[in-house]
PyMOL commands that place a pseudoatom at each C-alpha (Angstrom):
pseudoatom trace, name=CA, resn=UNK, resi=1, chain=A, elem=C, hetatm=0, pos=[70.256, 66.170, 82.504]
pseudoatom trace, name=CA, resn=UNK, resi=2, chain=A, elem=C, hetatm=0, pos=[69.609, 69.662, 84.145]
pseudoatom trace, name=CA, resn=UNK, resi=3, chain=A, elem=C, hetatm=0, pos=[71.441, 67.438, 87.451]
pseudoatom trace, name=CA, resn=UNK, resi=4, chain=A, elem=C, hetatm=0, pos=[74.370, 67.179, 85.738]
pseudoatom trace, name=CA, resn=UNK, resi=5, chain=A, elem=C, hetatm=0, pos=[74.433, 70.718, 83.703]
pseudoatom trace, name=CA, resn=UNK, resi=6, chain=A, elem=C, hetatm=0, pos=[74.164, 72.180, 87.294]
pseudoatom trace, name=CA, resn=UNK, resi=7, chain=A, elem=C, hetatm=0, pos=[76.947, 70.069, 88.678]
pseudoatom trace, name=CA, resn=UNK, resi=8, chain=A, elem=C, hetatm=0, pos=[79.438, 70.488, 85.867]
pseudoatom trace, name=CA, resn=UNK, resi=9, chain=A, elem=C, hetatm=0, pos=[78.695, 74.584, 86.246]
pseudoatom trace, name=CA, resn=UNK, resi=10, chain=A, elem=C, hetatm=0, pos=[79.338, 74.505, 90.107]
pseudoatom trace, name=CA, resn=UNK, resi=11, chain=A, elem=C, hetatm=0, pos=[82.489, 72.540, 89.615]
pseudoatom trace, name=CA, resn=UNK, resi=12, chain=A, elem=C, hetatm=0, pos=[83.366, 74.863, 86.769]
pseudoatom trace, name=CA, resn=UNK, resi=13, chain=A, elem=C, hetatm=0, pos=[82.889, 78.372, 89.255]
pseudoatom trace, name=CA, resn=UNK, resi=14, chain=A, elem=C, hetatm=0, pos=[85.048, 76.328, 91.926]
pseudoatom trace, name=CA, resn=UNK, resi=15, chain=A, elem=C, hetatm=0, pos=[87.724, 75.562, 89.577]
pseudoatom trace, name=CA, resn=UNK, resi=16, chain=A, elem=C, hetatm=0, pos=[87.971, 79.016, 88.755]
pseudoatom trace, name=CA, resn=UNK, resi=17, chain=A, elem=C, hetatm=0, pos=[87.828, 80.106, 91.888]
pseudoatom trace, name=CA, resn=UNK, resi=18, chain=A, elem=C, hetatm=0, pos=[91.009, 77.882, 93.319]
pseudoatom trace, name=CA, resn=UNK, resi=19, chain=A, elem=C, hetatm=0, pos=[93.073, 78.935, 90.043]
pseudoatom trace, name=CA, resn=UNK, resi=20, chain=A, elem=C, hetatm=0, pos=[92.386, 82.858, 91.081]
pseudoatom trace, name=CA, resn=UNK, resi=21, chain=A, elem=C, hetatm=0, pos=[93.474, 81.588, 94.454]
pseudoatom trace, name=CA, resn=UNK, resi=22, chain=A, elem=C, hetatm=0, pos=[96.489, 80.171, 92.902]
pseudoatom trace, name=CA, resn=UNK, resi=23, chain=A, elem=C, hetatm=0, pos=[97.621, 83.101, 91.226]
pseudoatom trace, name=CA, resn=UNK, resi=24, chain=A, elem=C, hetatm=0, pos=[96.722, 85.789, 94.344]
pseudoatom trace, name=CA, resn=UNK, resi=25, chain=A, elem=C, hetatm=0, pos=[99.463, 83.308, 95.927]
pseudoatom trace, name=CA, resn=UNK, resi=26, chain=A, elem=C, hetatm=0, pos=[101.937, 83.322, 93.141]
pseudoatom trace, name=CA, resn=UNK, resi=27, chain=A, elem=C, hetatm=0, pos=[101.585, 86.972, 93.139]
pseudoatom trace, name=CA, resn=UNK, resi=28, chain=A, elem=C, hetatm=0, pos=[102.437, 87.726, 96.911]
pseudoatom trace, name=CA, resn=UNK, resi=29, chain=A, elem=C, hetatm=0, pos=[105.222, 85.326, 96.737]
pseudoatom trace, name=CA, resn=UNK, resi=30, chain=A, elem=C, hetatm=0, pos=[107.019, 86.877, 93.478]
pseudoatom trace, name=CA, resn=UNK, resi=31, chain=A, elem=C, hetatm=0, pos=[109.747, 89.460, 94.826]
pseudoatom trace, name=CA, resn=UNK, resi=32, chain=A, elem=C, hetatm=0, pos=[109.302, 92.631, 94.260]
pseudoatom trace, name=CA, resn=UNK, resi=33, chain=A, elem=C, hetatm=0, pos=[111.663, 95.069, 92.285]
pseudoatom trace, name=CA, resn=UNK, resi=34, chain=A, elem=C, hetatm=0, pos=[112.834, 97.689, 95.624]
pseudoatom trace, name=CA, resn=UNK, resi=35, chain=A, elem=C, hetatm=0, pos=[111.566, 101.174, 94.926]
pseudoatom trace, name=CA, resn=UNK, resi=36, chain=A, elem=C, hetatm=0, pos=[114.541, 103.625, 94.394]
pseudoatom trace, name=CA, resn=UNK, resi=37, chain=A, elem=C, hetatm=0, pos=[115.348, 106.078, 97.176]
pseudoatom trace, name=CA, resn=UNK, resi=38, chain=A, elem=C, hetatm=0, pos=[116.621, 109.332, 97.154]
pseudoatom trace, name=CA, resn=UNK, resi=39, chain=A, elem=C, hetatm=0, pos=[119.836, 110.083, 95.629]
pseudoatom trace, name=CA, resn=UNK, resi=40, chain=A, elem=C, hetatm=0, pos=[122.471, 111.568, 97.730]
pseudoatom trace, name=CA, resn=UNK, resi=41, chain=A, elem=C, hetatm=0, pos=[123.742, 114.453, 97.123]
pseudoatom trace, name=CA, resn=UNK, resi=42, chain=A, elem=C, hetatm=0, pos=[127.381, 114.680, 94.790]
pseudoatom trace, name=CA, resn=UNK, resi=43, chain=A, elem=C, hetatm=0, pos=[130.247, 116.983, 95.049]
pseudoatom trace, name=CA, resn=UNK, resi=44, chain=A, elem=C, hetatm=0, pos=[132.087, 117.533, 91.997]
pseudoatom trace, name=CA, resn=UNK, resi=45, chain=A, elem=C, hetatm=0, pos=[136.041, 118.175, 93.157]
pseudoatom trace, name=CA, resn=UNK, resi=46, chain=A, elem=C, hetatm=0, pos=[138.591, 119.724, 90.023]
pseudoatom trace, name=CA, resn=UNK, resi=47, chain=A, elem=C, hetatm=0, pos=[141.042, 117.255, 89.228]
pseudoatom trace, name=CA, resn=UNK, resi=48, chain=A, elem=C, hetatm=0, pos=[144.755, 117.759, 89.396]
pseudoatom trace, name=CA, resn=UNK, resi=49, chain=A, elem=C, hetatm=0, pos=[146.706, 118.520, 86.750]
pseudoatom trace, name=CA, resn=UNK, resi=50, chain=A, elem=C, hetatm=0, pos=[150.110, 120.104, 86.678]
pseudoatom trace, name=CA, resn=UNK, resi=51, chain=A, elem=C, hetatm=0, pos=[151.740, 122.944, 84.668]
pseudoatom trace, name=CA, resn=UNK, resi=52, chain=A, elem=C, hetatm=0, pos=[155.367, 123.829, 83.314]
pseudoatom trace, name=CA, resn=UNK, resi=53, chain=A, elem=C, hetatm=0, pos=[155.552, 127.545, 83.480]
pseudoatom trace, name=CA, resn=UNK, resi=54, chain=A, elem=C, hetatm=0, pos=[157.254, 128.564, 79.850]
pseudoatom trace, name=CA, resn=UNK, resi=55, chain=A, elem=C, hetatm=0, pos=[160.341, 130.533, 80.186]
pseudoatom trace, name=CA, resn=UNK, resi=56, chain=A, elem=C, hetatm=0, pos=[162.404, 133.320, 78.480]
pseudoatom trace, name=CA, resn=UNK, resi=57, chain=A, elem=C, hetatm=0, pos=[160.199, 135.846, 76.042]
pseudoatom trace, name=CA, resn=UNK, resi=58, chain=A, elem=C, hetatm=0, pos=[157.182, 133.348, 75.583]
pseudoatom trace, name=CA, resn=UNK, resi=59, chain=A, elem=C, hetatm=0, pos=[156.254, 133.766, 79.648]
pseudoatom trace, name=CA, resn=UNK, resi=60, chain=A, elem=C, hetatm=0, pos=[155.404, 137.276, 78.240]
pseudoatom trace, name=CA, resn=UNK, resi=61, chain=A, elem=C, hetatm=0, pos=[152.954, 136.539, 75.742]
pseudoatom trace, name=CA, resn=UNK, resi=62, chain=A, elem=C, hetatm=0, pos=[149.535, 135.221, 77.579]
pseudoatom trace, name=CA, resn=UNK, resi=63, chain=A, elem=C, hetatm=0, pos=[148.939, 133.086, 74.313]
pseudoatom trace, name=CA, resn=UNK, resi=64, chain=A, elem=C, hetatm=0, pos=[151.609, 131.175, 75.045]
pseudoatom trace, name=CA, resn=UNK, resi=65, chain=A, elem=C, hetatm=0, pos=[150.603, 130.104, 78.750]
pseudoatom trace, name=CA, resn=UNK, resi=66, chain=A, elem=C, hetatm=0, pos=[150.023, 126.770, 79.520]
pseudoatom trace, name=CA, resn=UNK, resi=67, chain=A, elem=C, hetatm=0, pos=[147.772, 127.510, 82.564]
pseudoatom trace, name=CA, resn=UNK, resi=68, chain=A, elem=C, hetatm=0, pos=[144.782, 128.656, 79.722]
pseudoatom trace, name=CA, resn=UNK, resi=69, chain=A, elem=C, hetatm=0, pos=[144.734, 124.904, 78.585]
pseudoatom trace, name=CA, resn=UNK, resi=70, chain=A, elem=C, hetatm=0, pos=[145.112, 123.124, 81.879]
pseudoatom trace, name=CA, resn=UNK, resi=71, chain=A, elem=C, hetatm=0, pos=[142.232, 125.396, 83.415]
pseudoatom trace, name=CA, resn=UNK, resi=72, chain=A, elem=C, hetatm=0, pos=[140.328, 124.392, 80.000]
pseudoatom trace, name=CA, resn=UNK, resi=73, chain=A, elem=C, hetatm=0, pos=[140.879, 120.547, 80.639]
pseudoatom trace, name=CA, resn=UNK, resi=74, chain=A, elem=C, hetatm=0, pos=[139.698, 121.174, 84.696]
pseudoatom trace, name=CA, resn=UNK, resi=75, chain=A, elem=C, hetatm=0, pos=[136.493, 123.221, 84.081]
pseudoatom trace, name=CA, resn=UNK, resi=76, chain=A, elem=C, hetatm=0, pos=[135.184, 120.668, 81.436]
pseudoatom trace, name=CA, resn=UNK, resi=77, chain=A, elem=C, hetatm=0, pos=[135.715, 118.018, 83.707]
pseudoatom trace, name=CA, resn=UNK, resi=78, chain=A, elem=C, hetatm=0, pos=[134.393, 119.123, 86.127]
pseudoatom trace, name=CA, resn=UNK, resi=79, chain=A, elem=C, hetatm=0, pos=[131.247, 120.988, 84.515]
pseudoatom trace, name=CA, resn=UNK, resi=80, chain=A, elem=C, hetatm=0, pos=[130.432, 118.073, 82.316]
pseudoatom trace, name=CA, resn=UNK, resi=81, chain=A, elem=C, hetatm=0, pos=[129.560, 115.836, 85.688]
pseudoatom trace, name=CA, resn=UNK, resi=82, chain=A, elem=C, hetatm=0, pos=[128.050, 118.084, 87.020]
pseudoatom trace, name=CA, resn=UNK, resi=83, chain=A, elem=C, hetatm=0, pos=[125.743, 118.391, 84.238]
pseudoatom trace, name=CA, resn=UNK, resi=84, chain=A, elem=C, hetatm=0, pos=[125.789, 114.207, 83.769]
pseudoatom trace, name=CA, resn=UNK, resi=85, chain=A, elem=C, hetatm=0, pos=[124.655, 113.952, 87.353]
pseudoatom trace, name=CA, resn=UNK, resi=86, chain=A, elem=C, hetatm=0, pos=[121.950, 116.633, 87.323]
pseudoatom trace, name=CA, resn=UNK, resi=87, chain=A, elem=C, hetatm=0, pos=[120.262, 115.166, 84.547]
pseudoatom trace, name=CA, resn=UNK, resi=88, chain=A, elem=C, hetatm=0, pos=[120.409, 111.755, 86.162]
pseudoatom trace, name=CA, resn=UNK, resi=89, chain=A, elem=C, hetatm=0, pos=[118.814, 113.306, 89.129]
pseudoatom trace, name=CA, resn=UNK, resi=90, chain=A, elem=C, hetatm=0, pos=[121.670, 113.878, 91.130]
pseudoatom trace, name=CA, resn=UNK, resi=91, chain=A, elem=C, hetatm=0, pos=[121.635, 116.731, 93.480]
pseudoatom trace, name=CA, resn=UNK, resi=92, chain=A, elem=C, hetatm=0, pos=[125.129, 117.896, 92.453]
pseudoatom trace, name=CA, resn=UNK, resi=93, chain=A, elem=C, hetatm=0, pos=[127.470, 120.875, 93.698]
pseudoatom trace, name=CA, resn=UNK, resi=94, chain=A, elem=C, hetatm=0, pos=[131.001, 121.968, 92.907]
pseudoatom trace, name=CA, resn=UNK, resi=95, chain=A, elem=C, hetatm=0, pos=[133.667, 121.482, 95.706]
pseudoatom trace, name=CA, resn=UNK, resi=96, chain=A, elem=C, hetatm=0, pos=[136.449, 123.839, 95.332]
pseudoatom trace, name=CA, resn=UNK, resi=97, chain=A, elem=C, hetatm=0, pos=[139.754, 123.590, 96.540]
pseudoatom trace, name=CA, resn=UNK, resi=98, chain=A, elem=C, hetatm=0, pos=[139.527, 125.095, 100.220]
pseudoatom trace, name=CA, resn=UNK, resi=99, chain=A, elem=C, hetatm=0, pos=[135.505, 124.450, 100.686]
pseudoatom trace, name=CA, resn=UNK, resi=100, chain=A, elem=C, hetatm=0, pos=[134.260, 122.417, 103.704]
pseudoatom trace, name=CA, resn=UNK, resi=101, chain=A, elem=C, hetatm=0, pos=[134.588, 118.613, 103.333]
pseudoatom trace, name=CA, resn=UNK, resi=102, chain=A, elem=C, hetatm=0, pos=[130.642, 117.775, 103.533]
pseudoatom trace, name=CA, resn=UNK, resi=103, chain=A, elem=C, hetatm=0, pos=[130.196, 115.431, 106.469]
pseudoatom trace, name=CA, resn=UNK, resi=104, chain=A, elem=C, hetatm=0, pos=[128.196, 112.743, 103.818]
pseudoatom trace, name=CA, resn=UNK, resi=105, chain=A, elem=C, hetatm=0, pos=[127.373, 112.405, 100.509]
pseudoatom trace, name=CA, resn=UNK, resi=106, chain=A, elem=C, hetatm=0, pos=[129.221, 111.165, 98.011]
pseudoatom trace, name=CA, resn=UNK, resi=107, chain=A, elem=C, hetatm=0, pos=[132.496, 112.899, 96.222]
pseudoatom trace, name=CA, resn=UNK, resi=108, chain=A, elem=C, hetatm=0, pos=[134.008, 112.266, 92.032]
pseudoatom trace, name=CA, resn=UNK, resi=109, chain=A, elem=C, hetatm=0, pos=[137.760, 113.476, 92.515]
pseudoatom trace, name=CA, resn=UNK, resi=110, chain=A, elem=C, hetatm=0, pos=[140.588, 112.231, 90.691]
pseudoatom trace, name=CA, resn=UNK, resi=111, chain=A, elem=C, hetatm=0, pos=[143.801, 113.776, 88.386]
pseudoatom trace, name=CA, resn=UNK, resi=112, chain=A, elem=C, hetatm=0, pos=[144.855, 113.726, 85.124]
pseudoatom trace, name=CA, resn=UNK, resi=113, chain=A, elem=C, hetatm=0, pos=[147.705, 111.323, 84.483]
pseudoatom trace, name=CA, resn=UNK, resi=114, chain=A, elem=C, hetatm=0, pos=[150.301, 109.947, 81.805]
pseudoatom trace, name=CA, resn=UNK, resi=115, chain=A, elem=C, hetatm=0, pos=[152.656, 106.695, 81.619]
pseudoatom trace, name=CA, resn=UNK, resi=116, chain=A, elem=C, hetatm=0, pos=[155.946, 107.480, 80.387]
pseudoatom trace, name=CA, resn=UNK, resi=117, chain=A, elem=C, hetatm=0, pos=[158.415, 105.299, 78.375]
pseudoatom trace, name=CA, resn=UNK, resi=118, chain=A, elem=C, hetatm=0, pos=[159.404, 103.321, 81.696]
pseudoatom trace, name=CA, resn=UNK, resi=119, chain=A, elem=C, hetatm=0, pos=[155.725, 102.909, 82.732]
pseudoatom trace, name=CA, resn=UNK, resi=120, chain=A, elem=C, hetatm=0, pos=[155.637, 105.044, 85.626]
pseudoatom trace, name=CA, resn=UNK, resi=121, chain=A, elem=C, hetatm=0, pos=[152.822, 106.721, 86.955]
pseudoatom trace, name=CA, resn=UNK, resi=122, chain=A, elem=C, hetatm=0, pos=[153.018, 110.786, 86.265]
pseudoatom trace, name=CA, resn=UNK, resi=123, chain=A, elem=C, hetatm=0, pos=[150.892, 113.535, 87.200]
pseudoatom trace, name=CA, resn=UNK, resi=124, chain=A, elem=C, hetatm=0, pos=[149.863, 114.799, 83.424]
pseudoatom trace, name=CA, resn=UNK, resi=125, chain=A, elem=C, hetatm=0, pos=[152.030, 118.216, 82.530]
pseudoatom trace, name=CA, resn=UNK, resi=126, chain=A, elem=C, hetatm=0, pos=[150.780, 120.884, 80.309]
pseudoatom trace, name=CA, resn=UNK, resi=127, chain=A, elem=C, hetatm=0, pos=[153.954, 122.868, 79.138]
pseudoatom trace, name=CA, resn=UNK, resi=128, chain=A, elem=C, hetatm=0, pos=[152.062, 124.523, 75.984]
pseudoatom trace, name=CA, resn=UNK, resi=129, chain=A, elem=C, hetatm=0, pos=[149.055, 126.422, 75.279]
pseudoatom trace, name=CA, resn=UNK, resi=130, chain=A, elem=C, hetatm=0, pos=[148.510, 124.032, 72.423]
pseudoatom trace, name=CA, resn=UNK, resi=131, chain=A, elem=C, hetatm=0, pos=[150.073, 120.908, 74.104]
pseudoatom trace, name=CA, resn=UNK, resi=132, chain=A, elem=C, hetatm=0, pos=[149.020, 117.436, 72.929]
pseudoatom trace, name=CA, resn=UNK, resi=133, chain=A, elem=C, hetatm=0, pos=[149.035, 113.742, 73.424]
pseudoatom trace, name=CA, resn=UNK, resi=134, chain=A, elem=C, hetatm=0, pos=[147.517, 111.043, 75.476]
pseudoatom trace, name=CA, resn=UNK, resi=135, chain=A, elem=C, hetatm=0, pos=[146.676, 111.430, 79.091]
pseudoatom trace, name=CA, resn=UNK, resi=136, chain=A, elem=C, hetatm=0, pos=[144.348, 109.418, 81.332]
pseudoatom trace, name=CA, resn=UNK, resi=137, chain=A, elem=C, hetatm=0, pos=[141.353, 111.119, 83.958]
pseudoatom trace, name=CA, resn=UNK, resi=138, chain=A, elem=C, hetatm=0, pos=[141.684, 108.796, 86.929]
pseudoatom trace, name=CA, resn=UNK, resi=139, chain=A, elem=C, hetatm=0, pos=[138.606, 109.354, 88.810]
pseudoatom trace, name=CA, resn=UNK, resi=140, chain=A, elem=C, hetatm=0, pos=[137.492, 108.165, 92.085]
pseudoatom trace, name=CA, resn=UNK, resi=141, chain=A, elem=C, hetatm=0, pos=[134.173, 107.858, 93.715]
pseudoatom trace, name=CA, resn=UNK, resi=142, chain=A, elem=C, hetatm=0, pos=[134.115, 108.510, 97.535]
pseudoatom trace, name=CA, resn=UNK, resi=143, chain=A, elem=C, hetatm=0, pos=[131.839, 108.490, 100.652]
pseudoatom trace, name=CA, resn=UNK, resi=144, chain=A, elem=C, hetatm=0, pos=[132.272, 111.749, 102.621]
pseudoatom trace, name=CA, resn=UNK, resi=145, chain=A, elem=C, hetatm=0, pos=[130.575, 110.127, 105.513]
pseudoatom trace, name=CA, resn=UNK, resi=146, chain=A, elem=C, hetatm=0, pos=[134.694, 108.469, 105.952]
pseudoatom trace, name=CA, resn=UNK, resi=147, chain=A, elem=C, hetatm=0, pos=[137.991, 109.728, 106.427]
pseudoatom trace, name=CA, resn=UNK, resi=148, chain=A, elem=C, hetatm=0, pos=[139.525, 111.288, 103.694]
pseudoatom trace, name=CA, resn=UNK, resi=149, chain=A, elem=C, hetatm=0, pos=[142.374, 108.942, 101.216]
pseudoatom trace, name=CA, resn=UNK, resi=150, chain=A, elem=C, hetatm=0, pos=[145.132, 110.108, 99.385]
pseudoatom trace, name=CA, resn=UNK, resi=151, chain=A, elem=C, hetatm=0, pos=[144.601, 109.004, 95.962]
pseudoatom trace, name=CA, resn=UNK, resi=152, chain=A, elem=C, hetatm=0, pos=[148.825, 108.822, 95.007]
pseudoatom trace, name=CA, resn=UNK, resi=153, chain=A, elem=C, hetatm=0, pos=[152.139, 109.260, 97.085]
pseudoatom trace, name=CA, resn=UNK, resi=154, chain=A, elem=C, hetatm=0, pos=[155.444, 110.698, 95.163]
pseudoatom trace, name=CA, resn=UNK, resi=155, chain=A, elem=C, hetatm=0, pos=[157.290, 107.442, 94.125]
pseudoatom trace, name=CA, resn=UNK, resi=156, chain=A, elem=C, hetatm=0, pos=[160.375, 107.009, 95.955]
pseudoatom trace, name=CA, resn=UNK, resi=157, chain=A, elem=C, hetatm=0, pos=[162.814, 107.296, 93.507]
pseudoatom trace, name=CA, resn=UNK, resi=158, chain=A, elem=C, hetatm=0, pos=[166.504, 108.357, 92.889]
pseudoatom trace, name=CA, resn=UNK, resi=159, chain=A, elem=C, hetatm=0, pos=[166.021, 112.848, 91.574]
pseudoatom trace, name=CA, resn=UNK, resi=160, chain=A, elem=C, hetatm=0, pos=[162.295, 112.758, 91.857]
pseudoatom trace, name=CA, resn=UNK, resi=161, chain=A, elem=C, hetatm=0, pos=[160.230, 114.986, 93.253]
pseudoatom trace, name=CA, resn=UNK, resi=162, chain=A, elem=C, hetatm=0, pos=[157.140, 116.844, 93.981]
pseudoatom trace, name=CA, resn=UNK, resi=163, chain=A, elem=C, hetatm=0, pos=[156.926, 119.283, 91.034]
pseudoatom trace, name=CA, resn=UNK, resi=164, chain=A, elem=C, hetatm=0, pos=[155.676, 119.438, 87.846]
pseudoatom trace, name=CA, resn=UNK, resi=165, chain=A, elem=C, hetatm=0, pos=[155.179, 115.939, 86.034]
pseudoatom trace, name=CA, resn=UNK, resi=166, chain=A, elem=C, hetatm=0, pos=[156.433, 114.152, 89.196]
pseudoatom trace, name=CA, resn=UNK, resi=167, chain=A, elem=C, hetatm=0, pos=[156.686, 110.471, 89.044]
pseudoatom trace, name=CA, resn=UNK, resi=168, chain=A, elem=C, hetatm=0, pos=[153.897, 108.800, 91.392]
pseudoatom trace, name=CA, resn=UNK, resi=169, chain=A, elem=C, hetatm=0, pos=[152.652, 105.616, 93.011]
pseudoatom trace, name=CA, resn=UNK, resi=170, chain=A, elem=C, hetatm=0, pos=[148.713, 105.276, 93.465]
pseudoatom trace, name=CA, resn=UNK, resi=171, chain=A, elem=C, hetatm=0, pos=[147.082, 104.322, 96.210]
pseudoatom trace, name=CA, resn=UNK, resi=172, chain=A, elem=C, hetatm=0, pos=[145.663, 100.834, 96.729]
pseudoatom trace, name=CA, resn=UNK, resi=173, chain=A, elem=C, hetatm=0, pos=[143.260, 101.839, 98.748]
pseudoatom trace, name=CA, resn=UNK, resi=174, chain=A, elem=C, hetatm=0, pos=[141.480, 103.524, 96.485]
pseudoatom trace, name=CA, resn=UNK, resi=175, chain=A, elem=C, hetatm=0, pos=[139.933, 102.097, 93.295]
pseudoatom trace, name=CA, resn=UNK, resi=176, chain=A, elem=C, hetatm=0, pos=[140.601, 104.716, 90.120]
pseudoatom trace, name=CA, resn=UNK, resi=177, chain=A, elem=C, hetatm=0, pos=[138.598, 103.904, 86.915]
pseudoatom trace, name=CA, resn=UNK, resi=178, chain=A, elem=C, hetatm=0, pos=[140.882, 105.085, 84.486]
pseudoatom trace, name=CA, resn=UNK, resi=179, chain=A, elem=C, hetatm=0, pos=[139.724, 107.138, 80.634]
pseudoatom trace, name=CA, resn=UNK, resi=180, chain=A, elem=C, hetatm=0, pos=[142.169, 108.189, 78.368]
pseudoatom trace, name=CA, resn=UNK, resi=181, chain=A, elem=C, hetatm=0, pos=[141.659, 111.051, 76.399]
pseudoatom trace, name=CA, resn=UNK, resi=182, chain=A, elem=C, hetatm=0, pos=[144.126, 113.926, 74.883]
pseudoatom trace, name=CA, resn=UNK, resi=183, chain=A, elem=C, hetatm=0, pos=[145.161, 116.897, 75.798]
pseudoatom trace, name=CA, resn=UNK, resi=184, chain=A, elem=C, hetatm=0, pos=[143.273, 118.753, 73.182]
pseudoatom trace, name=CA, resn=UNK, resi=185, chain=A, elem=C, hetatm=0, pos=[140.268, 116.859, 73.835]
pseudoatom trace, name=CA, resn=UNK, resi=186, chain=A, elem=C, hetatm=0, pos=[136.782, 118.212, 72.336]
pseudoatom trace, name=CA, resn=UNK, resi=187, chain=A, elem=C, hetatm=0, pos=[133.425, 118.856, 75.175]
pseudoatom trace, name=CA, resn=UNK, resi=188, chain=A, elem=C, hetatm=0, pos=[132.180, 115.824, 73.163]
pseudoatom trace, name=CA, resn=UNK, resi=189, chain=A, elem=C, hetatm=0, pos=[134.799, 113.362, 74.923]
pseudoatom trace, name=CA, resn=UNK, resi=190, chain=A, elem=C, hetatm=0, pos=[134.340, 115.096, 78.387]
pseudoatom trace, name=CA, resn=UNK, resi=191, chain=A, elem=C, hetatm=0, pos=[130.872, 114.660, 77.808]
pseudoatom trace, name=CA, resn=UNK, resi=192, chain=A, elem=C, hetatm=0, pos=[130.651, 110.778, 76.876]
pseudoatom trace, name=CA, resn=UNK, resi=193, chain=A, elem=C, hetatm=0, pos=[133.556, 110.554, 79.957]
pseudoatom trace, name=CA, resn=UNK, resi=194, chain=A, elem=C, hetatm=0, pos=[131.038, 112.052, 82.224]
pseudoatom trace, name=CA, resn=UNK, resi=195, chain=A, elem=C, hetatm=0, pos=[127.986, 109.716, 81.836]
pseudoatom trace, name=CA, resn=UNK, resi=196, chain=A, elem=C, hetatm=0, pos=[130.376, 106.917, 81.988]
pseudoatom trace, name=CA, resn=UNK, resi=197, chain=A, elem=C, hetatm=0, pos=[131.050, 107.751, 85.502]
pseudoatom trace, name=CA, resn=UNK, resi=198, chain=A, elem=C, hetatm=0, pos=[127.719, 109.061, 86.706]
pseudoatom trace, name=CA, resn=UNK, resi=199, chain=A, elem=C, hetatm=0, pos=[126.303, 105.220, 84.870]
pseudoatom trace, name=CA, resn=UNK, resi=200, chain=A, elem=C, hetatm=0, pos=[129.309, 103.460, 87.354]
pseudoatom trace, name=CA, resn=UNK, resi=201, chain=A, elem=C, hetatm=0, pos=[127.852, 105.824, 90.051]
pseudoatom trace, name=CA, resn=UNK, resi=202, chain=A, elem=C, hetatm=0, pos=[124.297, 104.734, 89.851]
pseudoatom trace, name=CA, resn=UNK, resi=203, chain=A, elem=C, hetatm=0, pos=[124.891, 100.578, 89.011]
pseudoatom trace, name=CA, resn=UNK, resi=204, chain=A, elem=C, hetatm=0, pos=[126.884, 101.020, 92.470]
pseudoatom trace, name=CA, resn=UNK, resi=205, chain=A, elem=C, hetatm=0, pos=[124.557, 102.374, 94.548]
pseudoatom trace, name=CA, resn=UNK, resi=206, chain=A, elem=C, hetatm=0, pos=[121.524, 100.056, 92.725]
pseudoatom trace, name=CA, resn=UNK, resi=207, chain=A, elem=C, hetatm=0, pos=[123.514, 97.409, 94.090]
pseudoatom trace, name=CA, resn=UNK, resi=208, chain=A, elem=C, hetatm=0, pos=[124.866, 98.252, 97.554]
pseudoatom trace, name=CA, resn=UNK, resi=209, chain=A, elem=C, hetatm=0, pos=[121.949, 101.244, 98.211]
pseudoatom trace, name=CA, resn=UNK, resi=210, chain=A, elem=C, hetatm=0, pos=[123.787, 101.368, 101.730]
pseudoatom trace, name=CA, resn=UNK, resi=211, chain=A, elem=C, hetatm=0, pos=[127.557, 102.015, 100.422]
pseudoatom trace, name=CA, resn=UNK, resi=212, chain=A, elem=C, hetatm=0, pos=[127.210, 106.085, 100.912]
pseudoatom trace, name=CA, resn=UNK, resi=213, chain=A, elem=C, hetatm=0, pos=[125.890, 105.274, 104.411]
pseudoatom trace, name=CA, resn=UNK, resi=214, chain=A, elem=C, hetatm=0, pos=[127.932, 103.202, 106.093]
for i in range(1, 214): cmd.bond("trace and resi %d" % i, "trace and resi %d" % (i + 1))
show_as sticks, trace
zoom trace
């Protein structure tokens, strides 16, 4: 009796011993989840957007100018990512108009654009200080570490031209994720259009960590 107690404890301590075995094995061969890197750093570019000077008496009343809206629509753009990326850990500058193109890192740009009644392309057009209506942000995400893409040409068409509201074709080189929003749009919508992108930003590089390098 005490023969077989002993034997059916030994054969219990090996048994246990081959399962923790087992699962040391199952263990190293589960894949593990890659460690996050570094995030690269992101330059925040103003979008385009055009104006229509107003004319006669109202060009001399600086309530009436148009520019005080468009520069409204540009600096909330372009302050709300930075402040979207920041918090998601980006290390985030502004890139104005004339600055050195940083040799990498990543760069948001885009412009502000509208489809009119023959579904054509136009750069959006402020001509009001309290001008309305739907427009779209077209924003682009690119690596500074490559040339530099136009994100539109002027469309070839019969009277048009580049001015104000000009009819244009975009690029197909360039992928634009598209938001529409108004003219008079609240922080609120700049806001929620802001962690949209930087959320696009970050499930891209999750899942090609080398796309800012290459």
């Amino acid at each position: 009796m005490k023969t077989l107690a002993r034997l059916l404890f030994i054969g219990a301590i090996l048994l246990s011993a081959n399962w923790s075995v087992g699962d040391a094995s199952a263990r190293r061969r589960r894949p593990q989840t890659p460690t996050a890197g570094p995030k690269p750093p992101v330059y925040v570019s103003d979008f385009q957007i055009d104006v229509l000077p107003p004319a006669g008496s109202a060009a001399q009343k600086p309530e009436n100018d148009p520019q005080k809206l468009a520069n409204h629509i540009v600096e909330l753009m372009s302050t709300k990512l930075l402040i979207a990326l920041q918090k998601a850990g980006y290390p985030a500058a502004r890139m104005r108009a004339g600055d050195a193109r940083p040799d990498s890192g990543v760069q948001i740009r885009g412009l502000f654009a509208e489809v009119d009644n023959e579904n054509h392309w136009r750069r959006a057009i402020i001509r009001t200080a309290t001008d309305s209506g739907k427009i779209q942000a077209l924003v682009a995400v690119a690596n500074l570490a490559k040339p530099d893409q136009t994100l539109y040409e002027i469309a070839h068409l019969p009277g048009n031209e580049d001015k104000p509201g000009a009819v244009i074709t975009l690029s197909p080189y360039v992928p634009l994720t598209k938001y529409e929003l108004s003219k008079d749009a609240n922080e609120e919508v700049f806001r929620g259009i802001a962690v949209r992108v930087v959320n696009d930003l970050t499930e891209l590089l999750q899942r090609n960590p080398a796309a800012i390098s290459e």
